[in-house]
C-alpha positions in Angstrom: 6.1 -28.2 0.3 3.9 -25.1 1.0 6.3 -24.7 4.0 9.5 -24.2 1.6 7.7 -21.8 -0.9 6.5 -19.4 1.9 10.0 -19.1 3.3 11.3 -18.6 -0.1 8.6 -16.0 -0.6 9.8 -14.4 2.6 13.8 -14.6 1.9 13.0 -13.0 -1.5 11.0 -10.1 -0.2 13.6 -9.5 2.5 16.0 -9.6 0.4 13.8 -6.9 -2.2 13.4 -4.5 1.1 17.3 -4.6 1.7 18.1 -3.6 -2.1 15.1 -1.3 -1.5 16.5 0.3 1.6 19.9 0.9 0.2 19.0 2.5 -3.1 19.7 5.9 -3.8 16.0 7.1 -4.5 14.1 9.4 -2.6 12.5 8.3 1.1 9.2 8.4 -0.6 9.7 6.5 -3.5 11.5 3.6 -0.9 8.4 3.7 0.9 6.0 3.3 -1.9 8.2 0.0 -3.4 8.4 -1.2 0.2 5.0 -1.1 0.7 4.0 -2.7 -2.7 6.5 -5.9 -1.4 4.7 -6.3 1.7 1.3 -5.8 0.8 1.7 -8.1 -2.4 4.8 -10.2 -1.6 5.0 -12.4 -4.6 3.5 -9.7 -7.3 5.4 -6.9 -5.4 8.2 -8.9 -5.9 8.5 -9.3 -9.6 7.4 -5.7 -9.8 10.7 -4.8 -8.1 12.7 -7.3 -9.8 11.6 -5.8 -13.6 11.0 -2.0 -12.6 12.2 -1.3 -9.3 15.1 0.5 -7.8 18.9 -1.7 -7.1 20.7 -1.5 -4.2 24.4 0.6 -4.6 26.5 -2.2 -6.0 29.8 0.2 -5.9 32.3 -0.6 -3.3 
């Protein structure tokens, strides 16, 4: 069981750093939220989800 929650720790962090990544936000600011997800993945995470920066969603 601990197996399944890591890997959905990891899939949802990946998937934070991708959003992150493609944001239109300066370098530095993409740095500091990818940072925060991968020193704290599961608080870092949330942070993101409530505060941080979206990916473009425009086609």
């Amino acid at each position: 069981m601990q197996t399944i929650g890591g890997l959905l720790i990891f899939v949802l962090d990946i998937w934070a750093i991708a959003s992150i990544f493609n944001a239109r936000v300066e370098t530095g600011t993409k740095i500091m939220w990818i940072l925060l997800v991968l020193i704290l993945p599961v608080i870092g995470f949330l942070i993101w989800f409530f505060a941080g920066p979206r990916g473009d969603t425009s086609p």
